[in-house]
C-alpha positions in Angstrom: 17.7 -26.7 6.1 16.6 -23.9 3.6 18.3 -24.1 -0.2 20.5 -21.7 -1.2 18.5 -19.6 -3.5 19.6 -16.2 -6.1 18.1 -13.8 -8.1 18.3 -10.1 -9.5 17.5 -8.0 -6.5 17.0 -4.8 -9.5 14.6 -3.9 -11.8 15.2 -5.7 -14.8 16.7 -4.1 -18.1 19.6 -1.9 -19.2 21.2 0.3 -15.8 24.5 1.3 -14.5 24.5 -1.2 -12.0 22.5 -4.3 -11.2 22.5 -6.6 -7.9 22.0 -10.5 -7.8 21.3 -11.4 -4.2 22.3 -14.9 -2.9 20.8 -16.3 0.2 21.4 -19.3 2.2 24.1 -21.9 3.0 25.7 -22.4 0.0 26.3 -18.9 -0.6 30.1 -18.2 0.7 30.7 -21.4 -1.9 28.8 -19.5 -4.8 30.8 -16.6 -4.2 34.2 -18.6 -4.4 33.5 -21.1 -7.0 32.6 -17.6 -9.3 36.0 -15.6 -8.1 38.3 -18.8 -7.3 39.4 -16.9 -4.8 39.2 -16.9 -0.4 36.3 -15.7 0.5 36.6 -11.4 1.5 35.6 -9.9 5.1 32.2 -10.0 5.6 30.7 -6.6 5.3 33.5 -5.5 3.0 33.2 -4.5 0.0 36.0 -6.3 -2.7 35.9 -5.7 -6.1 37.0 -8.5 -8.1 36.8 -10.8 -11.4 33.6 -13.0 -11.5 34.0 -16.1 -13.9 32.3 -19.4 -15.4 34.2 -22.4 -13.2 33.7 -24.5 -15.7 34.4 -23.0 -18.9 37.2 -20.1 -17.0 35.2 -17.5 -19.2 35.3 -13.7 -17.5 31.7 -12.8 -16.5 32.1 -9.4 -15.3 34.4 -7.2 -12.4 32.3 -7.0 -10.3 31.7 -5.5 -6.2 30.8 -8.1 -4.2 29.8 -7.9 -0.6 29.3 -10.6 1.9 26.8 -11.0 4.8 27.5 -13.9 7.8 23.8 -14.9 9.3 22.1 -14.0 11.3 23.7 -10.5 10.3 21.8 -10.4 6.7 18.7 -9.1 5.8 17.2 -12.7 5.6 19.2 -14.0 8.4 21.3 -16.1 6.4 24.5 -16.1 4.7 23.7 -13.9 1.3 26.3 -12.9 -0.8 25.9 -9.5 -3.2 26.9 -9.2 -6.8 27.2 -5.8 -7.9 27.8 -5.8 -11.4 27.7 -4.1 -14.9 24.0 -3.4 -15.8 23.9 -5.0 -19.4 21.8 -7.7 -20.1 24.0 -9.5 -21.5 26.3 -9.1 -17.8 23.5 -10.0 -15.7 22.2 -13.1 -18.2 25.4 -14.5 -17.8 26.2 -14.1 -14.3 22.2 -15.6 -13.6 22.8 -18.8 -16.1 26.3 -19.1 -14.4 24.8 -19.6 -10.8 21.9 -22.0 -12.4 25.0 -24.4 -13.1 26.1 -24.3 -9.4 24.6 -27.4 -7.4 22.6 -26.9 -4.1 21.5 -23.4 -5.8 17.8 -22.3 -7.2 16.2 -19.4 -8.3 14.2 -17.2 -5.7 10.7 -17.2 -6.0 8.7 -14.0 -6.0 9.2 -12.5 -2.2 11.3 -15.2 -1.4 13.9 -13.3 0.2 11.6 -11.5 2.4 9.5 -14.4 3.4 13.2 -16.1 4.4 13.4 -12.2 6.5 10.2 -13.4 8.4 10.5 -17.0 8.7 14.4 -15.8 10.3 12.9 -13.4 12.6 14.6 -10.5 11.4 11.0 -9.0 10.0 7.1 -9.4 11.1 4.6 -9.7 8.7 3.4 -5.9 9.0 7.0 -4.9 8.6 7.9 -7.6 5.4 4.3 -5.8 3.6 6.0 -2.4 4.5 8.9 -4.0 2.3 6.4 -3.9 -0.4 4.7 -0.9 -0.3 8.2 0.7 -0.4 8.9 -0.6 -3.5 5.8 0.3 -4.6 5.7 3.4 -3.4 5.1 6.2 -6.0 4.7 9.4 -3.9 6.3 11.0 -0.9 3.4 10.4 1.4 3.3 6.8 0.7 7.4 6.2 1.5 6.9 7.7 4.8 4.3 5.6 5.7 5.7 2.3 4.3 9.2 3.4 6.2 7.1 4.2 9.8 5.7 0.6 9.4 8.9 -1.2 7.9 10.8 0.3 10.9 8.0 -1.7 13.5 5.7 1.3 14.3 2.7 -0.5 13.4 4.0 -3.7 14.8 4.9 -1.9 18.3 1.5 -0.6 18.5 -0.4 -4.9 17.9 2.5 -6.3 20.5 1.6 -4.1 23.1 -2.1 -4.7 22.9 -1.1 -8.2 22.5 1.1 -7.9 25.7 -1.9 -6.3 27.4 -4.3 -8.9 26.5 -1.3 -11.6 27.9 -1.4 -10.1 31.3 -5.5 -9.8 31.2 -5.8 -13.5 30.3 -3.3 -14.6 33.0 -5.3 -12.8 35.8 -8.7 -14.5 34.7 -7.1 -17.9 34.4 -5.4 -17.3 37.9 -8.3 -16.3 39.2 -10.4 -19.8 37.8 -7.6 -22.0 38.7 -7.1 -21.3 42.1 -10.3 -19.8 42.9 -10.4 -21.5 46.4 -6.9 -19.9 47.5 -6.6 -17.1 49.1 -5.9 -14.5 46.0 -6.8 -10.6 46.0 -10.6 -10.6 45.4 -11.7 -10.4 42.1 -8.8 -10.2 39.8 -11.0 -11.2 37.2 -13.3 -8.0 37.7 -10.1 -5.9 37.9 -8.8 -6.6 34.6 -12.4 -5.7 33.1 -11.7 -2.1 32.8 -8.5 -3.2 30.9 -10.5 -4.9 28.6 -13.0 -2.3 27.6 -10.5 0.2 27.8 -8.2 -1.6 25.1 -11.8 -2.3 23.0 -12.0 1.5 22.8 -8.7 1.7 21.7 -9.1 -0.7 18.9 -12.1 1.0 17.5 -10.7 4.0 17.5 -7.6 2.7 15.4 -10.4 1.1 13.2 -12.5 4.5 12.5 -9.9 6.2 10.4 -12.1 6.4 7.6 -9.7 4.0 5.8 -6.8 6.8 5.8 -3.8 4.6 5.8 -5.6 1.9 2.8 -6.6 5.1 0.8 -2.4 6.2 1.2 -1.7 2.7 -0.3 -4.2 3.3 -3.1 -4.3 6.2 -3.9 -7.6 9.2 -3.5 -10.4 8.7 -6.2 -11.2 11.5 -8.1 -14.5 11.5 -10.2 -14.8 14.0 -12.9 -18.7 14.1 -13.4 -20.7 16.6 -15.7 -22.7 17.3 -18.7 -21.6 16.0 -22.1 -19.4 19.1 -23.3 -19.2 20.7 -19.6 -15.3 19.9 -20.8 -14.3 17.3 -18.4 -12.2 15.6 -20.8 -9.8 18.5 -21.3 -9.9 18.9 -17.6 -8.4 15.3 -17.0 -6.1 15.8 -20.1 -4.9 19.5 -18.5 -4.7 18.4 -15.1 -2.4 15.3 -15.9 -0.4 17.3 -18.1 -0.9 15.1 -21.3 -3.7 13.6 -23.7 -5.2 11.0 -21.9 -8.5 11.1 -23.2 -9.8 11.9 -26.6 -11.6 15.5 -27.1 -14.4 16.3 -29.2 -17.1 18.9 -29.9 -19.1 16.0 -30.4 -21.8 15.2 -27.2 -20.8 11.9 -25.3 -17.8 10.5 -27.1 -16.5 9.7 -23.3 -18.2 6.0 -23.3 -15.7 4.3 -20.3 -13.8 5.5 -17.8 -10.5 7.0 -18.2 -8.4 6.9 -15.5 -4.4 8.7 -15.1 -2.6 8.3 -11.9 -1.2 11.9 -10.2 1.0 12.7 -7.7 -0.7 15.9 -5.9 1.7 17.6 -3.4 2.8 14.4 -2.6 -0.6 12.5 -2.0 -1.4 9.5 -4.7 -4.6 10.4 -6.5 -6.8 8.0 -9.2 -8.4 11.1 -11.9 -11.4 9.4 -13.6 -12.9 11.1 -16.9 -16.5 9.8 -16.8 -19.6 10.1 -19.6 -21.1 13.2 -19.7 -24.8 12.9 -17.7 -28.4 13.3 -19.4 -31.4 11.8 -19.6 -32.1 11.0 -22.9 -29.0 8.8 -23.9 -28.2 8.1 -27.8 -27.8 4.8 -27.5 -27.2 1.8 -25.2 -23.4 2.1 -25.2 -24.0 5.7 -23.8 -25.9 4.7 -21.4 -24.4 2.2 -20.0 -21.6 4.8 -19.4 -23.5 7.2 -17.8 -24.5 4.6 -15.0 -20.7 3.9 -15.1 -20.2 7.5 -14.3 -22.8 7.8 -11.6 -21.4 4.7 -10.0 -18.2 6.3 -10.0 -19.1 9.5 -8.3 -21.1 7.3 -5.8 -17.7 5.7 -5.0 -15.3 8.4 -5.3 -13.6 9.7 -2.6 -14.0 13.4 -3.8 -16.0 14.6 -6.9 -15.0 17.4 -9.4 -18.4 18.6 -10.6 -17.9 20.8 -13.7 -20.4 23.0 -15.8 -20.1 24.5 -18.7 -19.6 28.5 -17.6 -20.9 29.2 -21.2 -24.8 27.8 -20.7 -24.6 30.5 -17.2 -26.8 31.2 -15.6 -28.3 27.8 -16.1 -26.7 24.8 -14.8 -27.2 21.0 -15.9 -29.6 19.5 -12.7 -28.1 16.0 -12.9 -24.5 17.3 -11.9 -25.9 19.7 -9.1 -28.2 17.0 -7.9 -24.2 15.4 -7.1 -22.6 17.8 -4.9 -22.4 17.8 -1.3 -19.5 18.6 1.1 -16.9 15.9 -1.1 -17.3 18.0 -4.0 -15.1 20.7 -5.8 -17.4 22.6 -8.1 -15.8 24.1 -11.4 -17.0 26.4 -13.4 -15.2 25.2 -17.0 -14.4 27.8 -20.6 -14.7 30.6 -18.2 -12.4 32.3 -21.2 -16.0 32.2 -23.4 -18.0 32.7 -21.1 -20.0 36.5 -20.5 -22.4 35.7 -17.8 -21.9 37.5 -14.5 -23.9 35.6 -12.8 -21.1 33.1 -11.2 -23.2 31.4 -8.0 -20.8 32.3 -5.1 -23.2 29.9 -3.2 -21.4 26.7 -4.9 -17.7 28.6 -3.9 -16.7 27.4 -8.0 -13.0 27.4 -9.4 -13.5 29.0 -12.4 -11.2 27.6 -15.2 -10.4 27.4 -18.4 -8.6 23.7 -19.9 -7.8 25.5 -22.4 -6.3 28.1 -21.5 -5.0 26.9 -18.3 -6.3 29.9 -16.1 -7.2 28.6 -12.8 -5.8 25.1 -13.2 -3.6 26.0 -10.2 -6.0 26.5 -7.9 -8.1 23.5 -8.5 -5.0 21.5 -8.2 -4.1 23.4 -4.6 -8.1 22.5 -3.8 -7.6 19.1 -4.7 -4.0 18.7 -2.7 -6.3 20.1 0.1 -8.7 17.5 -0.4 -6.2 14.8 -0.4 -4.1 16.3 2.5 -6.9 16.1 4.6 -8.2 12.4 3.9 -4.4 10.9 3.5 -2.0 12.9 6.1 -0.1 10.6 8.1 -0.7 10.9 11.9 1.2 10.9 15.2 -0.4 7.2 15.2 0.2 4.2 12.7 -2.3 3.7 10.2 -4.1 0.4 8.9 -2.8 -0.2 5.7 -3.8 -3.6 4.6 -7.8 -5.4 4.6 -6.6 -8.6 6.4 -5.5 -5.9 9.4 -8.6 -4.5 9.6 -10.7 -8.1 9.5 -8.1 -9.7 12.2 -8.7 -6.0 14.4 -12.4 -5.8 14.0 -12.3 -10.0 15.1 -10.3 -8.7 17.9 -12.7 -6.1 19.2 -15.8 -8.2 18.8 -14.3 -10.9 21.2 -13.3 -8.3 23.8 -16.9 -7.1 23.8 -18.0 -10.9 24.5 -15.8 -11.1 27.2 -17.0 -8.2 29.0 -20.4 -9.5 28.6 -19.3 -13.1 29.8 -21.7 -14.7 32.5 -18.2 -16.9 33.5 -15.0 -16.4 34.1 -14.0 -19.4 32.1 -16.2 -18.2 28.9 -14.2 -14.5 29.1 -10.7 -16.2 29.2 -11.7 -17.6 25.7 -12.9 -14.6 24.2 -9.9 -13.3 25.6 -7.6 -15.8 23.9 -9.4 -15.1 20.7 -8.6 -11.6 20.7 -4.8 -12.2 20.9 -5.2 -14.5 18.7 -6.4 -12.0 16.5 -3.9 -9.5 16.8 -1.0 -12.2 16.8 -2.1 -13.1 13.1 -1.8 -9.8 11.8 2.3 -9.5 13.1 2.3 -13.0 12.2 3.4 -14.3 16.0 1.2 -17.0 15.6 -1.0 -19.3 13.3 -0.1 -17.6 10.5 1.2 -20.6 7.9 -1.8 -20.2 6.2 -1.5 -16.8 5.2 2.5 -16.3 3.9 1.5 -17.4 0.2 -1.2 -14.5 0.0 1.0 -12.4 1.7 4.3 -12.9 -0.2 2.8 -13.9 -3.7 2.6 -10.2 -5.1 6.5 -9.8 -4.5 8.6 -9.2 -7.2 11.5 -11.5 -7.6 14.6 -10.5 -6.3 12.6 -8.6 -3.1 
């Protein structure tokens, strides 16, 4: 039988209102030995007078809400505290509740793994429960609420399902291959096969849309030392994030600031300004920083100094190619006419702020393009993708099976493989990666 386990289900800290969550058998007697009171309706909210049983000191008034299992979000009995937000309020309450016996404090994802273990979530929907909270944009809530509410774990069970039906007919057709069954059922599910393989790699060539959503787009800022790429970064997030200077190649390391761009999570990254002749090892080893950055990033701002037109630096154009938004930077000093209309550039000026609203519409563009969420679910996690690509490879043995019985197995495989990823089956090995990163309280 599970322990009865609590913790603050809130973000920590001062707040109007906090919640300690209680879950498991004991938790209709934790609510009474704190009120002293019958227990209220379940699903009703009662507000009431929460206090120490043993010392008769007042905790708090507090709202408290009860759940009957399996009619809770872990399946259990949990019980709600809603109280007063002090610290002070929810210390109390927290200590109170450590007194109580059969009770313990909830480890990190606790209460979601209990959601899971009960049935009430699969694995793809209790990481959804975690990229919700995470969640920092607009675009990544709708996508961790589409897979929280099953889309993504519709999609596995009915390949699964598929694959069920598929491995019946081949074992059907090996068991009772002397009887006198339609002729080659084995051969008939074959197009059912390589048609779900397709299927699957289709789902997998997404160019790694719905991990990217999780993540969030990288941007590199690469240029010249004093193209002005650090009062680009500081300018486009709207605060100092990186120190400027007339100085050449004071940007050493990679700055990073985290934007929300029409909705779409994006990673800015300030990188050293590129030459050939660095000024001392430090700067150098920041300019191969930077040009392993722009080899990585998703999109690359390539800015030049407007002022040095009509020549541009060589390293930086050597850089651009169609994942590349080319700026042409201190356009407000600049008296060259000679703008390149070849490279379509933004012309801006950081300081000024002229033409900072189109790059940022060019860069939502960019992001809209590589992050909108589909008609279809996307991958979101690594371990999906390894357990799918699995999946795939064994269909493709089975079609290529020179017996029936060697097919079946390659068959099993593959639902193997897509039962770990909903976590229908051997998946004991994975719930401590998988729930670890919770929070407590979650």
């Amino acid at each position: 039988m599970f322990t009865t386990i609590y913790a603050l289900a809130t973000a920590p800290g001062r707040s109007g209102v906090a919640v300690v969550r209680i879950s498991g058998p004991e938790a209709g007697s934790a609510l009474a030995s704190l009120t002293g009171r019958p227990l209220p309706e379940p699903r009703r909210a009662v507000l009431t007078k929460l206090r120490d049983p043993k010392t008769g000191d007042a905790l708090d008034d507090a709202l408290v809400l009860r759940f009957t299992a399996p009619a809770s979000f872990t399946g259990e009995d949990v019980v709600e505290l809603h109280l007063h937000g002090g610290r002070a309020v929810v210390t109390g309450v927290i200590e109170t509740l450590a007194t109580l016996p059969a009770l313990r404090l909830a480890e990190p994802g606790e209460f979601t793994r209990r959601a899971f273990e009960n049935g009430k979530l699969d694995l793809t929907e209790a990481e959804a429960v975690a990229d919700l909270i995470d969640a920092e944009t607009n675009a990544q809530r709708r996508q961790a609420l589409r897979q929280m509410e099953g889309a993504l774990g519709r999609l596995y069970d009915g390949w699964r399902e598929r694959l069920t039906r598929a491995l019946a007919h081949i074992e059907a057709d090996i068991d009772f291959a002397e009887d006198d069954l339609p002729g080659g059922v084995a051969d008939a599910v074959r197009p059912v096969i390589g048609g779900l393989a397709a299927e699957i790699a289709a789902h997998l060539d997404d160019g790694g849309r719905g991990e990217r959503l999780r993540e969030g787009l990288h941007i590199a800022i690469v240029g010249a030392p004093n193209a002005g790429k650090s009062s680009l970064l500081n300018a486009l997030a709207r605060r100092d994030a990186a120190i400027v200077s007339a100085r050449a190649g004071t940007t050493r390391d990679i700055i990073e600031v985290h934007l929300d761009l029409g909705g779409y999570p994006v990673v800015l990254a300030d990188t050293a300004g590129l030459r050939e002749a660095a000024a001392d090892e430090v700067e150098e080893e920041g300019i191969r920083r930077a040009r392993d950055r722009a080899a990585r990033a998703d999109v690359k701002v390539a800015v030049f100094d407007a002022t040095t037109l009509p020549d541009l630096d060589p390293a930086t154009l050597d850089l651009i190619d169609r994942d590349t938004v080319v700026v042409f930077n201190k356009t407000d000093l600049a008296t060259a006419t000679d703008l390149r209309p070849d490279l379509s550039p933004i012309l801006v000026s950081a300081q000024t702020g002229d033409g900072l609203k189109l790059l940022e519409e060019k860069l939502t563009e960019f992001s809209a393009d590589r992050l909108a969420i589909g008609s279809a679910p996307s991958l979101t996690r690594a371990r999906h993708r390894a357990a799918l690509t699995e999946c795939r490879e064994s269909l493709l043995r089975a079609l290529e099976a020179p017996l029936p019985e060697l097919a079946a197995e390659d068959v099993r495989l593959a639902s193997r493989a897509l039962g770990r990823i909903t976590g229908r089956v051997d998946v004991e090995d994975l719930l401590d990666v998988i729930f670890r990163d919770f929070c407590i309280g979650k």
